[in-house]
N, C-alpha and C positions, 0 to 999 in steps of 0.2 A: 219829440224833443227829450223827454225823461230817458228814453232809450238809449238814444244819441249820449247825451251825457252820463249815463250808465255802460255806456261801451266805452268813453273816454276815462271814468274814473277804474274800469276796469284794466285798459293798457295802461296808464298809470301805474297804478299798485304790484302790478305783475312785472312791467319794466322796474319799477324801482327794489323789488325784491330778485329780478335776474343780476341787475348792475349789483346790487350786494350780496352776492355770491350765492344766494340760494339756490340748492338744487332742484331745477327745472321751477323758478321762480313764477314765469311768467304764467302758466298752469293753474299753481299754485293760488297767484296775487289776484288772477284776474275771478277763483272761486271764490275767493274769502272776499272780495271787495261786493261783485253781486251776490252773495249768501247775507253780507249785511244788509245792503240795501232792500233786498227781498222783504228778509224778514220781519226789520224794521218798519221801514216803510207800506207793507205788503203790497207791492209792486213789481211785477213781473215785467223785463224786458220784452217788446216785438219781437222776433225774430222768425219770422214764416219761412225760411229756406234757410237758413245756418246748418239746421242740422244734416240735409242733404248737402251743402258745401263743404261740411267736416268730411266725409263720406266719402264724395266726390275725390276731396283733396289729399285724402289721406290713401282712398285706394289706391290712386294713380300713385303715390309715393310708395305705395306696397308695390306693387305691380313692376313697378320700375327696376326692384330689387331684386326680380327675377330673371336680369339678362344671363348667368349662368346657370341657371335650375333646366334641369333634366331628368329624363329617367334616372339616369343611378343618383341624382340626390334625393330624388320622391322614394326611391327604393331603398336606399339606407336610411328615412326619416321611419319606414314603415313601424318597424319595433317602438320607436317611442311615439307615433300617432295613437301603436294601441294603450300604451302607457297613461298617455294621455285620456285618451275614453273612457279607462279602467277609472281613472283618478277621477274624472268627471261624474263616473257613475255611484261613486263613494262618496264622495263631496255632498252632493246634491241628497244621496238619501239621509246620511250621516245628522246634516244639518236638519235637514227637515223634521226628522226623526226628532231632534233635538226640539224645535218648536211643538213640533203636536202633540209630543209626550208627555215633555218637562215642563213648554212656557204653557201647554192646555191653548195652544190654540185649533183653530179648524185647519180640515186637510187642504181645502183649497189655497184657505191664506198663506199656509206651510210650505207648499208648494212654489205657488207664485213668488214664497221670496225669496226662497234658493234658486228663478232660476235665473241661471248664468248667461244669461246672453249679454249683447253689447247694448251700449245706452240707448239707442233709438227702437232695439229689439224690445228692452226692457220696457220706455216707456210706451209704447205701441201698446205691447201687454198688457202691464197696470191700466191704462182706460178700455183699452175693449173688454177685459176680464171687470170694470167696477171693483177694482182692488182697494183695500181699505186701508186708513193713514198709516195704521203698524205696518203692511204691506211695502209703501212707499220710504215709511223712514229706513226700514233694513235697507231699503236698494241705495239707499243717497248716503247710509255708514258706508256700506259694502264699497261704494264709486269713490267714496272719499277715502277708506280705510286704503284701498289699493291705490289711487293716487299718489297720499300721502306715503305711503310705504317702499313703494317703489322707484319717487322719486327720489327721496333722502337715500335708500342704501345704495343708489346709481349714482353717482354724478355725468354731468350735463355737458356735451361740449357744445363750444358755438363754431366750428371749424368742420362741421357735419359733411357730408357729399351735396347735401341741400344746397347748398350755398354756392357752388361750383358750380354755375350755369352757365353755358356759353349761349352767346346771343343769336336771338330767334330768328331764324329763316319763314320765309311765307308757306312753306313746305311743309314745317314743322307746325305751324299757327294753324293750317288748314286740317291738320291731321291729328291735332291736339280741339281743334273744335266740334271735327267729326266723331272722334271716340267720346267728347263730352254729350255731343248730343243724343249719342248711341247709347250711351250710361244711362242718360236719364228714359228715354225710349222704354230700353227696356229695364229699370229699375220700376220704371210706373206700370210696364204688366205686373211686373211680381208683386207690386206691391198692393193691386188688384187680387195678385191669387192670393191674398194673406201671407206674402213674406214679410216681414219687420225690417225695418231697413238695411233697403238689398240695396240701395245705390253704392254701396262697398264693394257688395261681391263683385257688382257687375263692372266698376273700376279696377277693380282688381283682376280680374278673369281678361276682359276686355285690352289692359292695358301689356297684361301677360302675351295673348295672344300677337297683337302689333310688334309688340320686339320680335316674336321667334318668326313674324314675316317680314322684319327687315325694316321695320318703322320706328322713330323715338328710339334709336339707340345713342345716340348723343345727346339726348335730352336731360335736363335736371331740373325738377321746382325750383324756382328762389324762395330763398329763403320766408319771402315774406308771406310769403302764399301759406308755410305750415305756420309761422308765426300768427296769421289770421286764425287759419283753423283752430289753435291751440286756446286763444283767446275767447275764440265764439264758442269753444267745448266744456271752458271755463264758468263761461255766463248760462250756458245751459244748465249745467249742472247746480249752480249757484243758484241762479232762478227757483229751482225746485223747492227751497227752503219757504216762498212766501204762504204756501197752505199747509206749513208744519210748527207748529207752536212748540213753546220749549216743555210745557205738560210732556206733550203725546213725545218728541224726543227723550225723555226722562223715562213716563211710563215704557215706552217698548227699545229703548236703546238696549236693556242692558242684552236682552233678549236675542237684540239684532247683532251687538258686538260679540255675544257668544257663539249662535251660530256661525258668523265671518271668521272670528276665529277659527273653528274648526277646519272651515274650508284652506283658508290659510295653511295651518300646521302640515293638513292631509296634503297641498301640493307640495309644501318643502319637504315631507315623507318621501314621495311619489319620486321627487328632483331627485334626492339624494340615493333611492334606490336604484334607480334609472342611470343615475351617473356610476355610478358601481357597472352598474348590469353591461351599460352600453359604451363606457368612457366619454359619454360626451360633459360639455361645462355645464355646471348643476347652477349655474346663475343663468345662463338661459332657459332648460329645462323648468327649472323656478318660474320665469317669466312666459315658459309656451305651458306649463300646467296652472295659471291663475283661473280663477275663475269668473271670465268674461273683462269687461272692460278693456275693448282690443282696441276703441280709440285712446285711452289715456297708454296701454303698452308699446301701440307703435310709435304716439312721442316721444316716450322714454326710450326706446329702442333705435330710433333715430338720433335721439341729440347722445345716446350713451356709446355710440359706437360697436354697440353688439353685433351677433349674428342672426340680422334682421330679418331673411329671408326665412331661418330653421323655425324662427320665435314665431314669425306672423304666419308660418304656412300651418301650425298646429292652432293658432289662434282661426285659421280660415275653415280649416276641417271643423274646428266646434261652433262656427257661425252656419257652414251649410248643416251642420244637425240638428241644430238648435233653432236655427229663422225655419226652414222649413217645415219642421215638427208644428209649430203654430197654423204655418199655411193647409197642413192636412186636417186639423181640429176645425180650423172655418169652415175649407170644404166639405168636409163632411156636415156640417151642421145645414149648409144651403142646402146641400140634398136631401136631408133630413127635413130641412121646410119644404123643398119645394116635392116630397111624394107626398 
């Protein structure tokens, strides 16, 4: 019941901040509605599958994006992929570097909180790693800082391709519930091998393949399906604040806002040399060199009208580095138990 009512004061607050104009309100209203309740109350939403439905829904929304991707767009993305890794690779030490030196903390926590994966990679991490509160509040600045950021300098359309759905045949229903059940299939091996959540990749990969054999090409989400997503991305995130006091936000904020900074400036560095180097638009570039948070990019990237296939396919490339680098640290570790 709390839930339930925590999901509805959630659309609420986020419907009535999209109706007055704010950019990407609904995102926005539906964090700051459960970040209060959270913290206030310290009460945490239910939500046992939200985060795999985000995933789910948002893949397929990626995946979707790539009925013209081909060789020669993967090959002229090539140069700023490495762009992007270079920028990943500076980010992440840059930052850390920053914490273990300046703020004196330890290298593990240092680590864990530059690193950039997506929310669900993120938090997978923080509990199997037993990451500490300063750990967690840098990631919930970092998810908010880029939220916040990225939503205001974008504005938001509601006239998206999302919304242009033409109505469903039994054809499409049958082959939209097989690729769903194939997502989760094999989202739950990988997520067995220690990948962080891969129900993305494998919506994305999965949903790529079906177009280029002739399946879902007149297919669109409605609207309401990313509208869910976006809301339940909202209360996840939001949620997080109930085990974060305003102490420890105080104590290690300043800490976690400097580092994200860093990360910050170094990808509009990155944008703006890249856009020189290569001519492409330095406000995508911007948006495929952030660091991590690729469910809050591809809402923004969606409802902003960009170039969502160039933004999410560098956001894809630093998810397979990035989830599966974890999957190799597990493994290795069972083998390590079991000689």
């Amino acid at each position: 019941m709390k839930t339930l009512l925590c999901l509805l004061i959630a659309i609420g607050v986020g419907t009535a901040l999209q109706h007055a104009g704010v950019p990407h309100g609904l995102l926005l209203g539906s964090i700051l509605a459960t970040a209060l309740i959270a913290s206030n109350l310290r009460f945490s939403p239910a939500l046992p599958f939200s985060l795999g439905y985000v995933q789910i829904v948002l893949g397929i929304a990626t995946g979707l994006m790539f009925k013209s991707w081909d060789s020669h767009t993967a090959a002229a993305m090539l140069p700023s992929l490495g762009f992007m890794l270079l920028c990943l690779m500076v980010q992440s030490s840059l930052a850390g570097f920053w914490l273990f030196r300046v703020s004196g903390w330890n290298l593990k926590d240092s680590l864990l909180a530059v690193y950039p994966g997506a929310l669900a990679a993120v938090f997978d991490l923080l509990e199997s790693e037993r990451a500490s509160g300063k750990v967690i509040v840098v990631h919930l600045i970092r998810l908010l800082s880029i939220t916040v950021l990225v939503s205001v300098c974008i504005p938001g359309h509601t006239d998206t391709v999302l919304a242009q759905s033409s109505p469903l045949v039994m054809s499409t229903v049958l082959t939209l519930l097989s690729l769903i059940a194939l997502c989760l299939l094999l989202g739950r091996l990988l997520l067995k091998a220690g990948v962080p959540a891969p129900f993305m990749l494998t919506a994305i990969v999965l949903t790529g393949i079906s177009l280029k054999v002739g399946y879902l090409q007149d297919f669109h989400l409605p609207q309401w399906s990313v509208d869910s997503a976006t809301v339940l991305l909202g209360m996840l995130i939001g949620s997080k604040f109930k085990d974060i006091t305003l102490g420890e936000l105080v104590r290690h904020g300043r800490a976690g806002l400097m580092s994200i900074a860093l990360m910050l400036l170094i990808a509009t560095a990155f944008a703006g040399v890249a856009a020189r180097v290569l001519g492409s638009d330095p406000l995508s570039l911007w948006l495929a060199y952030m660091p991590g948070a690729i469910e809050t990019i591809a809402i923004v990237a969606f409802s902003g009208g960009l170039n969502v296939v160039f933004i999410l396919t560098h956001h894809l490339m630093r998810m397979v580095v990035l989830h599966f680098a974890p999957a190799l640290v597990v493994q290795a570790r069972r083998w390590r138990a079991d000689a």
